[in-house]
C-alpha positions in Angstrom: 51.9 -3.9 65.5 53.9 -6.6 63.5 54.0 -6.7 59.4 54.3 -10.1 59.2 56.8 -11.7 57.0 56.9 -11.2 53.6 58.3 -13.9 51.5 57.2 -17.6 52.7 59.2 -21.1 52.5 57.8 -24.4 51.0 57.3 -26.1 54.1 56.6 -24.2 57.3 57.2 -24.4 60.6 54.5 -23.8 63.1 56.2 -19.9 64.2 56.2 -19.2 60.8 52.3 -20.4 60.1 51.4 -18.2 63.7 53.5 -14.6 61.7 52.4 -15.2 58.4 48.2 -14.3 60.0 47.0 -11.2 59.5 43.8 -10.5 61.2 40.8 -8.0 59.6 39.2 -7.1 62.7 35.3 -5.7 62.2 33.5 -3.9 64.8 29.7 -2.4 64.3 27.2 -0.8 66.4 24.0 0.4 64.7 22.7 3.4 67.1 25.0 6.3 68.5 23.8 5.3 72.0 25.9 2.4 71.6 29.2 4.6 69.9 28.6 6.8 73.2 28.6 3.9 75.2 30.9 1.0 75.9 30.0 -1.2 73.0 32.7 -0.6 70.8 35.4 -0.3 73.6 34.3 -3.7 74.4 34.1 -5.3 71.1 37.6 -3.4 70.5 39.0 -4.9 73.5 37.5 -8.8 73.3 38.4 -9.0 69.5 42.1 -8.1 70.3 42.3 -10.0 73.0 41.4 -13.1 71.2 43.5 -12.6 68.3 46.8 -12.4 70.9 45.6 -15.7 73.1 43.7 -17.8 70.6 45.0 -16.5 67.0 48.5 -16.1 68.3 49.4 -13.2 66.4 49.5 -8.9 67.3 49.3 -8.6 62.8 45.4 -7.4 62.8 44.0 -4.3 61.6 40.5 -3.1 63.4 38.1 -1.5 60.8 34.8 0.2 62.4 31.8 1.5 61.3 30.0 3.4 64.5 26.1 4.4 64.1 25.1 2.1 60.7 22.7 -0.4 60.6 23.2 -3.8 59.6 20.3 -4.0 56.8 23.0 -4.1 54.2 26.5 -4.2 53.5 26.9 -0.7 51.9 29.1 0.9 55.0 32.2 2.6 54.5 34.9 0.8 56.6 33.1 -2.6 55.7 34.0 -1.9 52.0 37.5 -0.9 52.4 37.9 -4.0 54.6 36.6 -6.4 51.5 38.8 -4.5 49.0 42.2 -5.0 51.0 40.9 -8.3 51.9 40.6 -8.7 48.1 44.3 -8.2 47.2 45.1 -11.2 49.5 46.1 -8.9 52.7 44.4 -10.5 55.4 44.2 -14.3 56.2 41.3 -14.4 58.8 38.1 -12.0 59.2 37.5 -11.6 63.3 34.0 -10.4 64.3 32.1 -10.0 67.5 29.0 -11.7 66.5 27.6 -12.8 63.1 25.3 -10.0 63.1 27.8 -7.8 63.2 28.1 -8.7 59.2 24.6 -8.6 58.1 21.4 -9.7 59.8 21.0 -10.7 56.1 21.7 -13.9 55.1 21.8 -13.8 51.9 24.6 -10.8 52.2 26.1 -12.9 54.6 26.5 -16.1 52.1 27.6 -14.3 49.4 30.6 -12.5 51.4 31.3 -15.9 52.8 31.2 -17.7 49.2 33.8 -15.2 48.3 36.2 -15.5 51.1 36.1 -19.2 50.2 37.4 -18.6 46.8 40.1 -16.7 48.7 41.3 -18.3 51.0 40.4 -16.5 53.9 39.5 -17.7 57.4 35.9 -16.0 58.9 36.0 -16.0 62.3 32.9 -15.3 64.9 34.5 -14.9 68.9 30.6 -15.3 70.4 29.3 -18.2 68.8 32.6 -19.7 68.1 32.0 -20.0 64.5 35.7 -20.5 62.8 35.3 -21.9 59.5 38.8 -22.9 59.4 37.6 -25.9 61.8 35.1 -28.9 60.6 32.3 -27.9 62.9 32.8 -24.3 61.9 32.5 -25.3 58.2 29.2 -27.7 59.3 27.4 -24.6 60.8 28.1 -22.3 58.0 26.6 -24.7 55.3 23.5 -25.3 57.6 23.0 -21.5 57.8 23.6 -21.7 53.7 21.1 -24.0 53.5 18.4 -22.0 55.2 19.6 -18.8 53.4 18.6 -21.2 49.8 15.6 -21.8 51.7 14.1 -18.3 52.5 15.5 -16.9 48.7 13.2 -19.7 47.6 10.4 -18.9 50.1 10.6 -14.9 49.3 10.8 -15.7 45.7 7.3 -17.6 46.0 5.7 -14.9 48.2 6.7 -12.2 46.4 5.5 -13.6 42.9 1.9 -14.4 44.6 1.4 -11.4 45.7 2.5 -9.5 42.3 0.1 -12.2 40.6 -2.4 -11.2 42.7 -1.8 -7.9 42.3 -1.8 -8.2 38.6 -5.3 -9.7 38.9 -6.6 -7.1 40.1 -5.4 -5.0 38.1 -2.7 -2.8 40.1 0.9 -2.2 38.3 3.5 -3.8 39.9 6.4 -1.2 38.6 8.7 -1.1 36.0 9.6 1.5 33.2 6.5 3.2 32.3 5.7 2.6 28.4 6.9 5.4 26.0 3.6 7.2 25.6 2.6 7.0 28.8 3.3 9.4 32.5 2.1 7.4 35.4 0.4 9.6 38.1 1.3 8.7 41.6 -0.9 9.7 43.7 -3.9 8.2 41.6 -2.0 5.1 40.8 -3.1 5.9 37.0 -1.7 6.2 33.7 -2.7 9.0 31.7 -1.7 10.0 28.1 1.7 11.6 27.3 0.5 13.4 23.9 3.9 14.5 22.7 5.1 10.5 22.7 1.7 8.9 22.0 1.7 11.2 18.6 5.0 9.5 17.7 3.3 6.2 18.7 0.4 6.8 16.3 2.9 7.4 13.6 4.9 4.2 13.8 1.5 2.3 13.4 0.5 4.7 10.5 4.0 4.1 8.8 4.0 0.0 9.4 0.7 0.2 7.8 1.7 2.0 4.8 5.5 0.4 4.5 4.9 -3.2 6.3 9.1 -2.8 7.3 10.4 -1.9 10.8 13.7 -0.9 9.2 11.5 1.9 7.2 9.5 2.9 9.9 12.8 3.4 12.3 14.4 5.4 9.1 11.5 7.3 8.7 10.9 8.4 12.5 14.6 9.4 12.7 15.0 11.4 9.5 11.8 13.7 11.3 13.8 14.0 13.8 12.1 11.7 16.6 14.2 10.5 19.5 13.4 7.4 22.2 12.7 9.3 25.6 16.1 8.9 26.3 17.3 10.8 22.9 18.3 7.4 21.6 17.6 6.8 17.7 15.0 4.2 16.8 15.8 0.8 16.2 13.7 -1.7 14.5 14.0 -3.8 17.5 12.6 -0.8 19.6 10.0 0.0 16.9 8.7 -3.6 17.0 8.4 -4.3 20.7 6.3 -0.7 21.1 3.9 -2.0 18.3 3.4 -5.5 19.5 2.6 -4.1 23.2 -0.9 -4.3 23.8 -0.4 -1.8 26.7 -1.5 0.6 23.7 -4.8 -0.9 23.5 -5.4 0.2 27.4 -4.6 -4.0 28.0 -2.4 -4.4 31.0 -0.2 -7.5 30.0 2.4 -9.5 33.1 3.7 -12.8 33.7 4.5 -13.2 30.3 8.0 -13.0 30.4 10.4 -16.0 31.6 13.7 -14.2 32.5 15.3 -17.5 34.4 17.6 -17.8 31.2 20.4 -15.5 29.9 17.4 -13.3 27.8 14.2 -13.4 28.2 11.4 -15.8 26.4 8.1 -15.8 26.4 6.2 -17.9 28.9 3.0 -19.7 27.2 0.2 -17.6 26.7 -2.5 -19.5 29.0 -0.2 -17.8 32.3 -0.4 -14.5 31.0 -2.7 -12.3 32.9 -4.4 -9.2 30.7 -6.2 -6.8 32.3 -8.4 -5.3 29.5 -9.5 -1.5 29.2 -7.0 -0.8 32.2 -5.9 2.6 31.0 -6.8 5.0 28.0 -5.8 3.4 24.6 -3.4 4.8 22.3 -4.6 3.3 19.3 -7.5 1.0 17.7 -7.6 -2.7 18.6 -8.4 -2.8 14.9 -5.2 -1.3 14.0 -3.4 -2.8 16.5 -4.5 -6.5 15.7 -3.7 -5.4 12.0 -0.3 -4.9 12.4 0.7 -7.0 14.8 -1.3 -9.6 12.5 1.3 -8.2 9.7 4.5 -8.5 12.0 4.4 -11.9 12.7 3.2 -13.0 9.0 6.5 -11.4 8.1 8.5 -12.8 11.1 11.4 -15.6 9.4 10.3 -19.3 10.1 6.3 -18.1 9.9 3.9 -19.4 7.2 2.9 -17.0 4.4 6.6 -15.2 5.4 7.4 -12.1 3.3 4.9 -13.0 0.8 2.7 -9.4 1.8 5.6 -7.0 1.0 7.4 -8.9 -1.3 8.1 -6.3 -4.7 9.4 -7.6 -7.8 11.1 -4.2 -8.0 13.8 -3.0 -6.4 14.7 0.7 -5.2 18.1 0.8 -5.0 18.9 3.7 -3.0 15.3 3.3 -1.1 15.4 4.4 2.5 18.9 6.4 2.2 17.7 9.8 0.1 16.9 12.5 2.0 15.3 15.8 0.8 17.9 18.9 0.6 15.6 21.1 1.1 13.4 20.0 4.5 15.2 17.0 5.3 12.1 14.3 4.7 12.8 10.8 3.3 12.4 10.8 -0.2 9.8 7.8 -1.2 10.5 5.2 -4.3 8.3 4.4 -6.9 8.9 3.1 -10.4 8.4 5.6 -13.4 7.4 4.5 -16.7 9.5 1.5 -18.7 12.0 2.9 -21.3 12.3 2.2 -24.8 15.2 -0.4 -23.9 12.9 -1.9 -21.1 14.6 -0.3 -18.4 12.1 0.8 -15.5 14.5 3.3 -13.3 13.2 4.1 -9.8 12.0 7.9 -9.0 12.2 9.5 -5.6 9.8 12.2 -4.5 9.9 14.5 -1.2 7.7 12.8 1.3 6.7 16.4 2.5 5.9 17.2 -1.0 3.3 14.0 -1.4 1.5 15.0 1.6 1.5 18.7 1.6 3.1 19.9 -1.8 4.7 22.9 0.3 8.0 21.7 -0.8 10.4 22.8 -3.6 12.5 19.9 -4.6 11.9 18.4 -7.5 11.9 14.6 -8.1 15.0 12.4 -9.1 15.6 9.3 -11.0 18.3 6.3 -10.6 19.4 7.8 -13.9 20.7 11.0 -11.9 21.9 9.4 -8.3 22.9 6.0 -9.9 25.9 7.0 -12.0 26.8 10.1 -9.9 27.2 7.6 -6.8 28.8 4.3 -7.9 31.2 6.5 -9.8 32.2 8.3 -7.1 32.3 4.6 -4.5 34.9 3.6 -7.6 36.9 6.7 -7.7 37.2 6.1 -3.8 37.9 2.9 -3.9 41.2 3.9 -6.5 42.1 6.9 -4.9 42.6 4.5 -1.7 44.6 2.2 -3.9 46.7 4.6 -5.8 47.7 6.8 -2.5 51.2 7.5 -1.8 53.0 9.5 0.7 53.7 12.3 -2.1 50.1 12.6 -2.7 48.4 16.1 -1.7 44.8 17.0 -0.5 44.4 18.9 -4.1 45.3 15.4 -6.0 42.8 13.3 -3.9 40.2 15.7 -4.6 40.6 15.7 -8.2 41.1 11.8 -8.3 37.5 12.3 -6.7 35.9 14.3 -9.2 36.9 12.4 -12.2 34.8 11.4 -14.9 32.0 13.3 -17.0 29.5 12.7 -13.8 31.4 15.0 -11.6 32.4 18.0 -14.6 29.9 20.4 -12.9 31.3 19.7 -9.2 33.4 22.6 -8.6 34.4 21.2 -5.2 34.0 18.7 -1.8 33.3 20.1 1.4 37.1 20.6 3.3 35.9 18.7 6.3 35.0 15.5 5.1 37.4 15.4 2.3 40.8 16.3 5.0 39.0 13.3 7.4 39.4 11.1 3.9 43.0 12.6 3.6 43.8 11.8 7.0 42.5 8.3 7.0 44.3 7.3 4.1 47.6 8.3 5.6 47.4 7.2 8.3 46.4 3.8 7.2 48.7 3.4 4.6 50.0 0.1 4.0 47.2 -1.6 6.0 44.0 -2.7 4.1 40.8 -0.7 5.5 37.6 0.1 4.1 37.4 3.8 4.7 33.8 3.8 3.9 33.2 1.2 6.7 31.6 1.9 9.6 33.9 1.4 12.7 30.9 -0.9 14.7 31.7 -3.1 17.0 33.4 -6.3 16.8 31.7 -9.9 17.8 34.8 -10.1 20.7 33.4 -6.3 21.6 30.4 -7.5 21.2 30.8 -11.0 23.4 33.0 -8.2 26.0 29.9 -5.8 26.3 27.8 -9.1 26.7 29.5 -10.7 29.5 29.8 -7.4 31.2 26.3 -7.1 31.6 25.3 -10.3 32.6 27.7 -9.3 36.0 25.7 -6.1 36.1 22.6 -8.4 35.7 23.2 -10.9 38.3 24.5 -7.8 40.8 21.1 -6.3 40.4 19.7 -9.6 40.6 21.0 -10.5 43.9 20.0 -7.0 44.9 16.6 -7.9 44.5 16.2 -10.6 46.2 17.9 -9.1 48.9 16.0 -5.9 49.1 12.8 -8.4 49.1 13.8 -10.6 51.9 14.8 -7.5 53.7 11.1 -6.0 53.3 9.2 -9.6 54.1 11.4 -11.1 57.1 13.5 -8.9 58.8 13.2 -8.9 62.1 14.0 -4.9 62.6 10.6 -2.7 62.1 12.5 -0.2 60.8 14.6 -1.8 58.3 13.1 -0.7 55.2 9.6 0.9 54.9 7.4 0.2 52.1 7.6 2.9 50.2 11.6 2.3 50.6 10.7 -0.7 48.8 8.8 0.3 46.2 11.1 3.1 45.2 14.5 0.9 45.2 12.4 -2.0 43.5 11.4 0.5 40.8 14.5 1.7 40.2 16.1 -2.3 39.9 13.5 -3.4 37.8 14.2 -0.5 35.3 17.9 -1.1 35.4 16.9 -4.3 34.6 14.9 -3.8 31.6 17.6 -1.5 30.6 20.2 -4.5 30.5 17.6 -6.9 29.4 16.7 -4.7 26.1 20.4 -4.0 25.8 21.2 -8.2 25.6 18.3 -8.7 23.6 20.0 -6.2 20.8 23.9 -7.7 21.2 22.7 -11.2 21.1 20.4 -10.4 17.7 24.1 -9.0 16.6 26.4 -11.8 17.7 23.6 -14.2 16.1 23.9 -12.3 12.8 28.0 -12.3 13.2 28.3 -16.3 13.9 25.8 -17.8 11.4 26.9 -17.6 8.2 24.8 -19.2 5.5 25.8 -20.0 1.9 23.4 -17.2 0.1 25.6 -14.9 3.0 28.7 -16.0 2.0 27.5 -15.7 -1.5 26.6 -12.1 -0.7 29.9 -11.2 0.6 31.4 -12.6 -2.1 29.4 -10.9 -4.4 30.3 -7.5 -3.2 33.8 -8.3 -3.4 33.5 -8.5 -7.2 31.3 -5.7 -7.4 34.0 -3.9 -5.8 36.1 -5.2 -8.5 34.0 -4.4 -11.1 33.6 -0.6 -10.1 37.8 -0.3 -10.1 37.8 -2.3 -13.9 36.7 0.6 -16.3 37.1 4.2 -15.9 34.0 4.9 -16.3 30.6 3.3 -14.8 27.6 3.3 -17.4 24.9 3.6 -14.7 22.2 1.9 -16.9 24.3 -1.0 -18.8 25.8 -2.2 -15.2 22.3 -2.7 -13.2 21.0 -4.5 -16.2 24.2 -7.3 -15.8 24.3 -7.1 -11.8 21.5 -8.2 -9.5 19.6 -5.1 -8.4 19.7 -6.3 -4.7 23.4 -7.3 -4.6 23.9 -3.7 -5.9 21.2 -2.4 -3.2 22.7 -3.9 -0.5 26.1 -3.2 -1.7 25.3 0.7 -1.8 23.3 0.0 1.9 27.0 -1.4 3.4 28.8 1.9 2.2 26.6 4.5 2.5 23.9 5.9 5.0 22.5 8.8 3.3 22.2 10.8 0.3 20.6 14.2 0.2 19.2 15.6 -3.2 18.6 18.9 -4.1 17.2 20.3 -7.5 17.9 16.7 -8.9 21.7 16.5 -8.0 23.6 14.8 -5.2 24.5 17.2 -2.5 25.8 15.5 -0.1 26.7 11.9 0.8 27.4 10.2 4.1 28.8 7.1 4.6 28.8 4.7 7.4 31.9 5.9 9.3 30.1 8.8 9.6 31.7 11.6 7.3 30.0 13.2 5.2 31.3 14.5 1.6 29.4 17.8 0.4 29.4 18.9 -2.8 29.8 22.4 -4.1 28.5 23.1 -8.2 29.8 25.5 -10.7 26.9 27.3 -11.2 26.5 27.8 -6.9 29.7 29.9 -6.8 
């Protein structure tokens, strides 16, 4: 068998056109009657021959895949053939019959759309179908043009009968709500209890805190994890809560996913099957808070005006209890004699069940002990040389009168610091910045599954046509079908939800308002301000700064701070290390 030649001139002669072919020859039989046979001796034999009297070239490689259907394209020798044909191997693709390929035409017109984009030749020996001539290429887009047709025609059919479906109240499939098993053989949802109870508590916690970001933090500091052990999200939080699923309501065709993401379709083609399943909670509370949601939703009348305080808790949302791990609420205590009204934080546990130890604490106690410490960070980073040891950074640390009962930090967290600073020496970083993703990792991840989305797409439609008009009963059964639809549609959702979160990210990343630009400069010259004076008089620097500058300052550095017995244990900040703190009076 020849290698053909491997360099090639600018002009050609018609020899050197004939040597520089290389034929993929592609032989299938579906049933081992036919392997036993003479089928593929005879395809074998034909396919060769015509590649020596009509191809005029011996440079072919024969790729076979004995006993496999032709329902898809997922066949062994079939895929190695596309990757080599891929890497610009092969010039022409030789096959018995068309069928050979795929009795599916949709397979069969994306395979040929790519070959097109490569440059390579498909050739059919039965019907004479060579798309390298004019009335090869006139065939192939009248086959393309009923392969449009029937996506269109299964598209239609398919979406009656889920409508119709839907009427009647059946499920059409998809990822069953968190809360929720779905019972096969009765074609029911029932109750999960363990997920429904953490259902019941996101409702109970909007109502009391009217904030998704609270109810996320609060549902994660107890511990509570997505069915998939995922953290909450706001964005996960509010789509469970605006469900109506939870009411027993079963909601479809209310989603338009032609675009990029998904929008919402108007609401007279919805179709709501009421008191379809048991309801998790009240229509009462449900209508409340959804009610609440979309008051406080940006661009709504009445926006913000529900949960709007004139006081702000500073380190709200970020202190945890030392001693059971609950959020620690806010609330203001009483005004000073200078007019100063500090926030207190008390145990959530403690409110509710009074089984907990730790005592309350004031701004008064985490303000000074934290911003002095951001400061003395900031500094240390500033002031780091190569000569510097792990025993000076720590004491750089611990300086000032806030820190004279701090015997020590935590070795871990403080040798990560040490390390970080070394190593990034000479290069301005943040270390307290959390290493998230950038918008081009961001726009990467995006694009990447948009592919995935459009494969799975295509699989779809493909595994519908396949079920409504294939001509071979035993193609795919129906519960083939509703198995692989299920698990597409959930792969779906997966991306879909996944999008929905980078896009929110991406649109936060590219617009850029004046108040955010003001923000951003803002914490620039807080970060100033903390390095001017050695020392950081808690009380006398709120009163000059904006409380919610300083708020969301602290929120962009740090994610948690647990208290114990009124002091600062622990802090972690949003690159995830953690600085513990060891007092004198603990040794």
């Amino acid at each position: 068998m020849n290698k053909g030649t491997q360099g090639r001139s600018p002009k050609k002669s018609v020899a050197d056109l004939i040597s520089s072919i290389k034929v993929a020859i592609y032989i299938r039989v579906s049933t081992h009657w036919q392997v036993d046979k003479e089928s593929l001796p005879v395809q074998r034999s034909d396919l060769i021959s015509y590649c020596k009297l009509i191809l005029n070239t011996e440079n072919y490689v024969i790729f076979e895949d004995p006993g496999y259907s032709a329902k898809n394209t997922d066949r062994p020798d079939f895929q190695k053939m596309m990757a080599r044909v891929r890497t610009g191997e092969f010039t022409h693709i030789l096959v018995w019959k068309i069928d050979r390929i795929s009795r599916n035409l949709l397979d069969f017109a994306a395979m040929y759309q790519e070959l097109k984009e490569l440059g390579v030749t498909f050739v059919s020996k039965n019907e004479q179908f060579d798309t390298s001539t004019a009335i090869g290429e006139a065939m192939l887009k009248i086959i393309l043009v009923f392969a449009e047709l029937e996506r269109h025609m299964t598209s239609e059919r398919v979406t009656a009968a889920m409508l119709s479906r839907a009427t009647n109240g059946k499920w059409n499939g998809g990822k069953v709500p968190f809360g929720y098993k779905y019972d096969k053989d009765s074609q029911e949802f029932i109750i999960d209890e363990a997920e429904a109870r953490v259902v019941k508590l996101m409702y109970d916690l909007y109502d009391e805190q009217r904030s998704l970001l609270a109810v996320s933090k609060e549902l994660n500091s107890r511990g509570y994890r997505s069915r998939k052990g995922a953290a909450w999200s706001p964005v996960t939080v509010g789509n469970i809560m605006r469900n109506p699923f939870y009411i027993g309501t079963l909601r479809y065709n209310y989603r338009d996913e032609s675009g990029v993401t998904f929008s919402f379709k108007p609401e007279a083609e919805w179709i709501m099957f009421e008191e379809h399943h048991p309801q998790v909670v009240t229509h009462e509370q449900w209508q409340r808070v959804v009610s609440t949601m979309k008051s406080q939703r940006r661009g709504q009348p009445g926006h913000g005006k529900s949960y709007n305080r004139g006081n702000i808790h500073i380190f709200a949302g970020l202190v945890t209890c030392g001693y059971c791990g609950s959020l620690m609420r806010a609330t203001k205590d009483r005004e000073r004699s200078d007019g100063f009204r500090p926030s207190i934080y008390n145990c959530a546990r403690k409110r509710t069940s009074n089984d907990c130890p730790n005592k309350y604490v004031s701004d008064l106690a985490i303000g000074p002990f934290v911003l002095n410490y951001i400061a003395n960070i900031i500094k240390a980073r500033k002031s780091f040389g190569v000569s510097t040891s792990i025993e000076t950074l720590e004491k750089k640390l611990l300086r000032g009168d806030c820190f004279k009962d701090v015997a020590s930090i935590g070795r871990p967290g403080l040798e990560e610091m040490y390390r970080h600073f070394r190593d990034s020496k000479g290069v301005e970083q943040n270390f307290m910045a959390a290493p998230g993703a950038t918008a081009a990792d961001g726009e990467q991840e995006r694009d990447l599954l948009l592919a995935e989305k459009h494969r799975k797409e295509r699989a779809l439609n493909r595994l519908k046509a396949l079920y409504l008009y294939s001509e071979d009963e035993q193609a795919i059964s129906e519960s083939e079908y509703i198995v692989e639809r299920k698990r597409l549609m959930d792969s779906l959702d997966e991306i879909n939800d996944r999008l929905r979160v980078i896009d929110e990210a991406l649109a936060q990343q590219i617009k850029l308002s004046d108040e955010e630009f003001i923000q951003k400069a803002s914490y620039f010259i807080m970060a100033q301000q903390l390095t001017e004076k050695r020392h950081i008089e808690y009380t006398r620097f709120i009163r000059k700064t904006d409380s919610k500058i300083v708020k969301d300052f602290v929120n962009s550095v740090c994610s948690n701070f647990c208290i114990k017995s009124g002091r600062v244990v622990s802090i972690r900040f949003k690159n995830g290390i953690e600085h513990q703190f060891f007092y004198r009076d603990e040794e």
